[in-house]
Structure formats: structure tokens, C-alpha cells
ROMI-43767 format. One record per residue (C-alpha): x, y, z; residue number from 1. Coordinates in Angstrom, 3 decimals, always signed. Example, Ala and Ser with C-alpha at 12.3 -4.5 7.8 and 13.67 -1.06 7.14 Angstrom:
// ROMI-43767
       c1       c2       c3 resi
  +12.300   -4.500   +7.800    1
  +13.670   -1.060   +7.140    2
END
This chain:
// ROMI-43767
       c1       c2       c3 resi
   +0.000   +0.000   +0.000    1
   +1.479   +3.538   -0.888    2
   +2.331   +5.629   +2.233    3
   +0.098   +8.636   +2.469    4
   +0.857  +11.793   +0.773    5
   -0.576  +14.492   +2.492    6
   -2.765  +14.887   +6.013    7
   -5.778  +14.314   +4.652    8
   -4.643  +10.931   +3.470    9
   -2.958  +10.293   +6.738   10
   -6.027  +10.710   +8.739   11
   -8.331   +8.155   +6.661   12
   -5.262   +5.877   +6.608   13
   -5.630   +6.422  +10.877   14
   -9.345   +6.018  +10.567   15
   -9.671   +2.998   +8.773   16
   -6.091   +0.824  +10.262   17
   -6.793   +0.033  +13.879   18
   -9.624   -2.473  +14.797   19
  -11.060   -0.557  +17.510   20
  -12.125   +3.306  +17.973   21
  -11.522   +3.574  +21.080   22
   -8.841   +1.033  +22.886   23
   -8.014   +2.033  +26.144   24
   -4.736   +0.929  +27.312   25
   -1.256   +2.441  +28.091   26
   +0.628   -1.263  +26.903   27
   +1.243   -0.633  +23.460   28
   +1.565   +3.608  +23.074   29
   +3.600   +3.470  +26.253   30
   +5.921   +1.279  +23.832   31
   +6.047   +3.946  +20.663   32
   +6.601   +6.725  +23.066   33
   +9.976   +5.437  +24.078   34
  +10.879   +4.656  +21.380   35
  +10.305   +8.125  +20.371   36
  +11.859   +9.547  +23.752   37
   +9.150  +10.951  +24.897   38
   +9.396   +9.978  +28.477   39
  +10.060  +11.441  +30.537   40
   +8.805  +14.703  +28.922   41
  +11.629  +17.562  +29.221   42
   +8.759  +19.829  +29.875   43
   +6.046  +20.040  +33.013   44
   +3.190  +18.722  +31.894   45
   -0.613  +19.764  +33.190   46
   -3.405  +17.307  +32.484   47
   -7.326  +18.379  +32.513   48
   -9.553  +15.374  +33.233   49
  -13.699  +15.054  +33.633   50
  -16.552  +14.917  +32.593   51
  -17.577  +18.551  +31.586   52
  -15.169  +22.030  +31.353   53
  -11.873  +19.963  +30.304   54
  -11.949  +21.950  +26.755   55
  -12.534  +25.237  +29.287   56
   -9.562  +24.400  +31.545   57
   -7.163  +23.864  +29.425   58
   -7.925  +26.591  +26.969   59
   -7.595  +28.570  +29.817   60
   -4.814  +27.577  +31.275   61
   -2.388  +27.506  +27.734   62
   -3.666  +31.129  +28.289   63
   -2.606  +32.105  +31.503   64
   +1.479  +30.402  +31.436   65
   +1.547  +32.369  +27.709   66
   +1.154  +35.416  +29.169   67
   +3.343  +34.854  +32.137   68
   +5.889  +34.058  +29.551   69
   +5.925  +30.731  +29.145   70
   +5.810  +28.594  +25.905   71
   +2.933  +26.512  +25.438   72
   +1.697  +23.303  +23.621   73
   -2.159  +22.358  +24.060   74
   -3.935  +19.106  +23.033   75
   -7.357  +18.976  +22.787   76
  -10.049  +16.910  +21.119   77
  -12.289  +16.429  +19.748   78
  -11.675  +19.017  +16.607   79
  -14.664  +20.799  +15.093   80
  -14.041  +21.743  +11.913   81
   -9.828  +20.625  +11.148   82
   -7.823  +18.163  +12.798   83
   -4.669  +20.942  +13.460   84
   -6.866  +22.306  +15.767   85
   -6.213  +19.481  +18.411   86
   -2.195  +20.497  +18.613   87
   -1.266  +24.033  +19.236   88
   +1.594  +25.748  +20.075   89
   +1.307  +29.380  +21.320   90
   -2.140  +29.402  +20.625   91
   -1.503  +28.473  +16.824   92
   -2.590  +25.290  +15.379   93
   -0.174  +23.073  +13.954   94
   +0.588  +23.054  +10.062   95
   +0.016  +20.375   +7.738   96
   +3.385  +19.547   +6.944   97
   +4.549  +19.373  +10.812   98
   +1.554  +17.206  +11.672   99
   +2.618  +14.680   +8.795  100
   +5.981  +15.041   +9.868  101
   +5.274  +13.368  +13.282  102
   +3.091  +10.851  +11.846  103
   +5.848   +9.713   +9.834  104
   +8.112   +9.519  +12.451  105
   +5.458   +7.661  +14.597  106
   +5.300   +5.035  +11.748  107
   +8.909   +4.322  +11.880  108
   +8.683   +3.703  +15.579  109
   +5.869   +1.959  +16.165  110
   +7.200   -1.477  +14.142  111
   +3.952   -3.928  +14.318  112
   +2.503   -2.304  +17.440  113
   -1.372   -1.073  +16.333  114
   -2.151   +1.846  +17.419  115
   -5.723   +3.829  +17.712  116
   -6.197   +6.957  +15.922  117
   -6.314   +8.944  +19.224  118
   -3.563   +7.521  +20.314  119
   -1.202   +8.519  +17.360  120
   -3.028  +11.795  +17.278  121
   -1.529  +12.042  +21.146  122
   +1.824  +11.039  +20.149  123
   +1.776  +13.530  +17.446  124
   +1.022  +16.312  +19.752  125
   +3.824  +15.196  +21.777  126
   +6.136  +14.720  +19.506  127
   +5.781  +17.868  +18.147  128
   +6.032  +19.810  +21.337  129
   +8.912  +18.131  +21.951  130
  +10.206  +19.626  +19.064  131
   +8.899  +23.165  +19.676  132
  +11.178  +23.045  +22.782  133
   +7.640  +23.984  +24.814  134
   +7.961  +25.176  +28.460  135
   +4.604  +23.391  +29.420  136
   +2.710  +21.194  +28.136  137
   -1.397  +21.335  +29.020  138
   -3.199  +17.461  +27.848  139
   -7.063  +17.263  +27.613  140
   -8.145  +13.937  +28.261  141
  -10.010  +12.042  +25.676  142
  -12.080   +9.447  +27.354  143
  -11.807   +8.733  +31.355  144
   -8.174   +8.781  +32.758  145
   -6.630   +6.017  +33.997  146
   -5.985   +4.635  +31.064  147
   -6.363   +7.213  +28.164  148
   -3.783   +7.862  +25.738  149
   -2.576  +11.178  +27.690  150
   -1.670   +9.269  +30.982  151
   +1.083   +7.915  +29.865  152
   +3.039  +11.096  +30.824  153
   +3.440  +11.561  +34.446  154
   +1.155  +15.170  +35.177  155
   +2.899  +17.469  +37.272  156
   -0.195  +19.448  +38.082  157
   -3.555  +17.303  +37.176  158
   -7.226  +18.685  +37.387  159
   -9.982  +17.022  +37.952  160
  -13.169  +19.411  +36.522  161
  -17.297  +18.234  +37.221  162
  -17.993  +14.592  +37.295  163
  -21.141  +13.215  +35.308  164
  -22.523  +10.172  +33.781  165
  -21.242  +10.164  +30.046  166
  -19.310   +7.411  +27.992  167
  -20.611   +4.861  +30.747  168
  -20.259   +1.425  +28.178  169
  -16.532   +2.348  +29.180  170
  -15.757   +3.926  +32.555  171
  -18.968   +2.454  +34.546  172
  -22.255   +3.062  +35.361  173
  -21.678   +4.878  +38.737  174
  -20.472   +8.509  +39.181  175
  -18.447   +6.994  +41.930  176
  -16.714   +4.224  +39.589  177
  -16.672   +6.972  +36.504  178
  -14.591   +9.415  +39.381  179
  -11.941   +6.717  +40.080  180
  -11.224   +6.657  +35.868  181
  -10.889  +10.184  +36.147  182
   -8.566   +9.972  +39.628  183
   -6.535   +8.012  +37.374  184
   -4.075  +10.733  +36.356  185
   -3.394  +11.598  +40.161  186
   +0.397  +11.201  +40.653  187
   +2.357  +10.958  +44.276  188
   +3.066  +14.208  +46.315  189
   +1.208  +16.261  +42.967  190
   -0.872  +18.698  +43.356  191
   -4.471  +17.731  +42.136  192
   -6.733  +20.653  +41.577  193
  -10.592  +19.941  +42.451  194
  -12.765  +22.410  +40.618  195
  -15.598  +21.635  +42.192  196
  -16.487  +21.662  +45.865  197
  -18.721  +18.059  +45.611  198
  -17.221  +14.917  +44.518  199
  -18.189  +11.098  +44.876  200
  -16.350   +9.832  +47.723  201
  -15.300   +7.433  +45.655  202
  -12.377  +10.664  +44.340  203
  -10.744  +11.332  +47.959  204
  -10.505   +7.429  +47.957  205
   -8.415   +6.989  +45.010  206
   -6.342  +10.237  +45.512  207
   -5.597   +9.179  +48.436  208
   -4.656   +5.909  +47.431  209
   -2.551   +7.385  +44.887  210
   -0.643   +9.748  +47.452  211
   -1.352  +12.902  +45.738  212
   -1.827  +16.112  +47.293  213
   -5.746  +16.604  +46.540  214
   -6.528  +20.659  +46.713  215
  -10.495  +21.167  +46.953  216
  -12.023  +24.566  +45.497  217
  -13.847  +25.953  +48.390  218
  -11.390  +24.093  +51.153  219
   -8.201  +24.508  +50.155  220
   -8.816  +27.213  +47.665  221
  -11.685  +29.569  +47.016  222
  -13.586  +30.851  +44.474  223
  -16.314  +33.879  +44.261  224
  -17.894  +35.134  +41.016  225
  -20.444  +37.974  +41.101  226
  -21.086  +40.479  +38.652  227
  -19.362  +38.775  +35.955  228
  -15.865  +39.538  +37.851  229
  -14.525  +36.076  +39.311  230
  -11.977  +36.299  +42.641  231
   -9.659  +33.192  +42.984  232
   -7.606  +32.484  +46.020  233
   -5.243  +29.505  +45.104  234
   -3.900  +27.069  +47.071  235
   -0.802  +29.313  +47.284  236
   -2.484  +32.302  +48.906  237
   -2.323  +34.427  +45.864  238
   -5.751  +36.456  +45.412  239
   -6.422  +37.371  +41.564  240
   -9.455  +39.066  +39.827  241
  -10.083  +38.013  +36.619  242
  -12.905  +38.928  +34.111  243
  -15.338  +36.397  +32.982  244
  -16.566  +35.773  +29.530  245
  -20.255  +34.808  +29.833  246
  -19.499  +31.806  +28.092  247
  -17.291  +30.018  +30.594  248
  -17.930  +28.666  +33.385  249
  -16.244  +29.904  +36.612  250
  -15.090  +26.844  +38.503  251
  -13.722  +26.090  +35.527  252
  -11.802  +29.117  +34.671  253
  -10.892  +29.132  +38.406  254
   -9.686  +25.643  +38.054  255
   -7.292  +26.562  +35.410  256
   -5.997  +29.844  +37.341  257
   -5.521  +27.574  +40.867  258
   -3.727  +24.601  +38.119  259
   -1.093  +27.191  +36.409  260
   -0.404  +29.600  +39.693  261
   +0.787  +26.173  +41.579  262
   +3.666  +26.068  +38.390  263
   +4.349  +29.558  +37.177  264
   +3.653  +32.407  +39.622  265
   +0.608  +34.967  +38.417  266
   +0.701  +38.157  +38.015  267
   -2.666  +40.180  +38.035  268
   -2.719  +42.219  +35.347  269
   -1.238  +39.023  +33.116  270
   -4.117  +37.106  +34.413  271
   -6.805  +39.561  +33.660  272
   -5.419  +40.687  +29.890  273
   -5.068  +37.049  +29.479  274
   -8.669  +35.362  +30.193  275
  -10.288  +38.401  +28.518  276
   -9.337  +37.337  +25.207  277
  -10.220  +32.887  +26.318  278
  -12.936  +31.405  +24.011  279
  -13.258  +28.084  +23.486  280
  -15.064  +27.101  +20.308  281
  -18.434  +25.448  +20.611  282
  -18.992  +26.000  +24.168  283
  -21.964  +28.526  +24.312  284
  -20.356  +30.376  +21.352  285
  -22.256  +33.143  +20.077  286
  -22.925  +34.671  +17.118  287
  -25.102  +37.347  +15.546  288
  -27.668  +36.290  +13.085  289
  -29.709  +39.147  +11.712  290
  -31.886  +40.045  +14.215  291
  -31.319  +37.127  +16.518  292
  -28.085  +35.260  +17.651  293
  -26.683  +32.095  +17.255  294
  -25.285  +29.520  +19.909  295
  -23.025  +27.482  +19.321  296
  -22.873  +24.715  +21.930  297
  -21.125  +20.924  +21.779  298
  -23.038  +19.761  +25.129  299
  -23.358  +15.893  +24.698  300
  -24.521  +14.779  +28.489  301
  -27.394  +15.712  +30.359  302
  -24.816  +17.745  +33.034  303
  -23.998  +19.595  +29.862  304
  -27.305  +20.396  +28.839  305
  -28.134  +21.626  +32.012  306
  -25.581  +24.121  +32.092  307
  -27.006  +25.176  +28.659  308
  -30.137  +25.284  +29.605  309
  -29.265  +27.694  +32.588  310
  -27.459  +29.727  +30.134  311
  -30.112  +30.368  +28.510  312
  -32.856  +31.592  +30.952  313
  -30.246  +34.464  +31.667  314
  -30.069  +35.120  +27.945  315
  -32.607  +38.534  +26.614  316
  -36.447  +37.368  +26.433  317
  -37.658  +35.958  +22.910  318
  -38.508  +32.622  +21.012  319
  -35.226  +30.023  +21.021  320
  -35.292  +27.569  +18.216  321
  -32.855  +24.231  +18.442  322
  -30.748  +22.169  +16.085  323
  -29.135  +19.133  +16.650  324
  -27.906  +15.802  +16.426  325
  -26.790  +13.085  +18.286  326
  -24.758  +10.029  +18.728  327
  -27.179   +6.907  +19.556  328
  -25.201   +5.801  +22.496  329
  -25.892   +8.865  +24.400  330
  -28.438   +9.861  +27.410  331
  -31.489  +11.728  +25.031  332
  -33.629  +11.386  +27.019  333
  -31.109  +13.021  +29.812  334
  -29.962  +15.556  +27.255  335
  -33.678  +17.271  +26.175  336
  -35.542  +16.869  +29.819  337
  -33.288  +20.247  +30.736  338
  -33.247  +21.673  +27.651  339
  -37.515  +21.187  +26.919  340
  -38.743  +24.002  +28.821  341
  -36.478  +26.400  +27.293  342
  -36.962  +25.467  +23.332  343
  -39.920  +27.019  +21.246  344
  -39.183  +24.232  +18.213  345
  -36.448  +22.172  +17.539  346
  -34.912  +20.361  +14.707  347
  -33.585  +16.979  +15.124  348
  -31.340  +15.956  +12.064  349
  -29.581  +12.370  +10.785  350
  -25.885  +12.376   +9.920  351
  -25.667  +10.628   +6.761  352
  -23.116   +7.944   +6.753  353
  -22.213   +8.170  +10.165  354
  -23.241   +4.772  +11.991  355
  -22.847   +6.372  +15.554  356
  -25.331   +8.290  +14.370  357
  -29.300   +8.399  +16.235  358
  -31.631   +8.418  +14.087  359
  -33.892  +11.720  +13.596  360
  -36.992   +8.719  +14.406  361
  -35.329   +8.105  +17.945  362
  -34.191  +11.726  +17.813  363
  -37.854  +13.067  +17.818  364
  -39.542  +10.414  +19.524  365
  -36.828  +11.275  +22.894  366
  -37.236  +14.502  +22.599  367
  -41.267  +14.662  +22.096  368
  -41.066  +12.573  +25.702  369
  -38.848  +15.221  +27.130  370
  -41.499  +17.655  +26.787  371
  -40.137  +19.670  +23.676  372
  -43.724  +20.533  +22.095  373
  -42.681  +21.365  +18.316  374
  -39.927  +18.598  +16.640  375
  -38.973  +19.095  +13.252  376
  -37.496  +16.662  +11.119  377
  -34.283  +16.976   +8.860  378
  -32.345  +14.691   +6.194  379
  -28.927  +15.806   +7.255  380
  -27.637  +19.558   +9.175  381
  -27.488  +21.453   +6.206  382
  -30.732  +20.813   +5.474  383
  -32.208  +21.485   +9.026  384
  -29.810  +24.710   +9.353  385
  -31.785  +26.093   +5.915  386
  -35.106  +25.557   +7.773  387
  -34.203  +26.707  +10.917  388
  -31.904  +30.118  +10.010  389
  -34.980  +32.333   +8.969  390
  -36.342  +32.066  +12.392  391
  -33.525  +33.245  +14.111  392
  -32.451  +36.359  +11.898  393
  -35.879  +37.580  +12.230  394
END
């Protein structure tokens, strides 16, 4: 078979050569990474585990040790529109060329070992911080912790954001066993960061187990947010005021400023110039459509879709029309019960070709049940964005 040319042909090559999606496991990219030198890392590395606000943390956080002068290198997942978004460097998204660069080098490593597409994807992002020379590296976690592709680096500083029940065919059924995955990237005498001030008991279990220094928001560090100004009192004793975007959450944002002031000490005025200019793509993104605005919004659990639907009974009075769709092993019914009392119509759509994929038959039947009084029907997005984008502009 002819090696791939470009990125484009490296990523269906990815797509189509390992068995399983998802194949959690540190055994075999544990293997390619040293063989690659990877580990240890010559750089500190911060890792953002949970179940909702990881994308918020750690967009916040390659923020913050930027501005105190630090260079940065930020994986993320999923992407949204290109893969380069998932590895940047200083806030840019890697190129093409660099991205096939460390694929090619991850092919002459990896011999016969398989590996999943995230998993090369998070050697790639490695590799190619490595080669940036970065000063810190912040990791996402894709799925869980204890055994996803980004705990196979040792986190200097991990953070632990809201725990829900999402991707349960994999991590458990329980919030409790679902908090022990996510414990997973707890290392000895590290700091932990805690966003929130309620966990399953199940999380001071293993973090204690572990022998990592657990740091609680709202025991061991503090939090306030009124009048869209947010007042953070790390672990460290440092108090900071930072703006808040209406879009982000503020445990989260919090989280991120406790995570980076335990590595790289804050200023204020950094801090602030810093977190005023954080958006994270698809997270309560908004847009102005005519008359009306657009949000954009990736929530895909019903803890998600609760914060959404909070978000928007503070949003300006008027008619709110929905789109979406949804992969079939997800919570619908969990997803729309929050969401029902705050949509006027909505319009559920198929994804053509996608076998993940609910159908807009299970779509509208969940959402009917939910309470959501008008449900549309659409083909495929495009087709449900034509019908829907008249009502919004007005």
C-alpha cells in the first residue's frame, strides 16, 4: 500500500487501520513513546480530566502560562471543523506539513505495534512539542483517565473538573466508579486541583490511594464570582481578579488559574489581559444572526445540557429555536428533559453515513417525551440549518 501523501490521506489511513475506535490501554503507546523519547517529557506537563469544562480548563490555562511568559503546547479533542486544531503551540494550530511530519516519524517507531487513531493523534502532539522546545505542556483527556492515551506522561499538576454520567459502556455506570477513571491521572506528592467543591467519595478514595496532594475549590482554595468579575484564592495564597466571559464557566476558569499559579507564579494584570481574550469554540459560542443570535454549543450529556439550559434563561427574552444531532449511544432522554422548557421548536437531524449516528426517528420520539412541544425533522444539518436560520435572523 502507498504511504500517504498528504494529512488528509494520513487521517483516513488512521481512521480505517486500527480495529477498535476507542482502545483504552497504556501497553502498546507506552511502547512507541519510548521509542520516540518521549518519556520522561523535558517539559512540566498539566493534564485536565472530567466529565464537563476539560476543553474550558485547558484553553484557559495555555492562556494564563503564555502570558506569564511561558511557551505553550495544548492538546485537545475532539476538533470541530480541522484536525490541526487538536495540537497548538502558542495558541496556533499546527501546520500540515509538521503534523505529517510526526506521523511519519510515529510510523517508523511503532514497528507492528497497532495503534488507535487517538492515540497517534496524542503522540503527534507530543512529539511535536517536543520539538517546539515547549515550556509546558497542558493534555485534555479524551475518554476517562486512567488509562487514556494522555496518561502515559506523568502530570505534574492534574485537574480534575465536574464529574457526570457520560461514555458509561466504558468507565462504569456509577459517578463513583466513573470518578476513580478520572482519579486516574493523580500522581504521588502532585498537586491535584478539584474544581468543584462536591465529589463522589469514591475521588478522595483513590487520591488518596494514589498519594497525591488533593486541593479542593472551596477548602483549600476559594472561588467567588459575582457580577461577571470572578476572585480566585489559590492554594498558594495568591488572590487574583479576573474577568469572565459569559461563556465560561467559573469553577472552571478558576480551576485553570488555581492549576497554572501552583507552576508559574501569576501576576494580576497578566491574568486579567489574558482570560479576557479565552474562548473556546463550541462551548456557548455566540454569534449574531440578523436580528437574533446564534449559539453554538457541543453539550453531549445531560450535566452539559443543564448548564445550557441555565445559560439560557439568563439570555434577553424571545422565542429560542434548536438544532441538533446526536450520537445513539448517548443519554437523550437526559440531554432534552433540561433543555424542553427552554426550546420554542427544535430540529432533530440524521448524519448521513455516520453509523454512531441516532436516528432523527429516535431523535424526535426522545425529545417529544422530554417535553419539547414542536420537533422538526431533517435529512442531514445542512438541510435542518436552511429551515431553521430564517427564524432566528428575524
Amino acid at each position: 500500500m502507498a504511504e500517504p501523501s498528504d494529512l488528509v490521506d494520513w487521517l483516513e489511513r488512521l481512521e480505517q487501520r486500527h480495529p477498535r475506535e476507542i482502545d483504552l490501554g497504556l501497553t502498546r503507546i507506552a511502547r512507541v513513546a519510548d521509542r520516540l523519547g518521549l518519556r520522561p517529557f523535558p517539559a512540566p506537563v498539566l493534564t485536565v480530566a472530567g466529565t464537563n469544562g476539560k476543553g474550558t480548563v485547558t484553553h484557559c490555562a495555555a492562556a494564563l502560562a503564555r502570558a506569564a511568559g511561558r511557551r505553550v503546547g495544548a492538546y485537545t479533542s475532539p476538533h470541530l471543523l480541522r484536525f490541526n486544531e487538536r495540537i497548538a503551540i502558542d495558541g496556533i494550530p499546527a501546520g500540515d506539513a509538521a503534523i505529517v511530519r510526526a506521523f511519519e516519524a510515529i510510523e517508523a517507531a511503532r514497528g507492528t505495534i497497532s495503534l488507535s487513531y487517538f492515540e497517534t493523534a496524542t503522540l503527534a502532539a507530543l512529539w511535536l512539542f517536543r520539538d517546539a522546545a515547549v515550556e509546558l505542556a497542558v493534555l485534555e483527556v479524551g475518554l476517562g483517565g486512567r488509562l487514556d492515551a494522555t496518561n502515559i506522561l506523568d502530570a505534574d499538576v492534574a485537574v480534575i473538573t465536574r464529574i457526570g454520567l457520560d461514555h458509561r459502556e466504558w468507565l462504569g455506570d456509577t459517578v463513583e466508579a466513573i470518578a476513580i477513571e478520572k482519579a486516574g491521572i493523580a500522581r504521588r506528592d502532585r498537586p491535584v486541583i478539584l474544581g468543584e467543591r462536591d465529589y463522589p467519595a469514591s475521588m478522595d478514595a483513590a487520591l488518596a490511594a494514589a498519594g497525591a496532594r488533593s486541593l479542593r475549590a472551596g477548602r483549600d482554595w476559594h472561588w467567588v464570582c459575582s457580577g461577571g468579575e470572578l476572585t480566585v484564592t489559590t492554594a498558594r495564597g495568591c488572590r487574583l481578579d479576573v474577568p469572565l466571559a459569559d461563556a465560561l464557566e467559573p469553577g472552571n476558569v478558576a480551576a485553570a488559574v488555581c492549576a497554572v499559579d501552583s507552576l508559574i507564579p501569576l501576576a494580576p494584570g497578566a491574568v486579567a489581559e489574558a482570560l479576557r481574550a479565552v474562548s473556546v469554540p463550541g462551548r456557548r459560542e455566540r454569534r449574531a444572526l440578523g436580528a437574533g443570535e446564534l449559539w453554538l454549543d457541543v453539550a453531549h450529556n445531560p450535566d452539559a445540557a443543564a448548564g445550557l439550559a441555565d445559560a439560557l434563561a439568563r439570555a434577553p427574552a424571545g422565542a429560542t429555536h434548536g438544532l441538533c444531532a446526536i450520537m445513539e449511544d448517548k443519554d437523550l432522554a437526559g440531554i432534552f428533559a433540561p433543555l424542553a422548557g427552554r426550546l420554542d421548536s427544535l430540529v432533530v437531524c440524521d448524519l448521513p453515513g455516520n453509523g454512531r449516528a441516532a436516528s432523527v426517528e429516535k431523535l424526535a420520539a426522545a425529545a417529544a417525551a422530554a417535553g419539547v412541544t414542536r420537533v422538526l425533522r431533517a435529512g442531514d444539518l445542512d438541510t435542518g440549518w436552511r429551515a431553521l436560520a430564517p427564524r432566528i435572523a428575524g
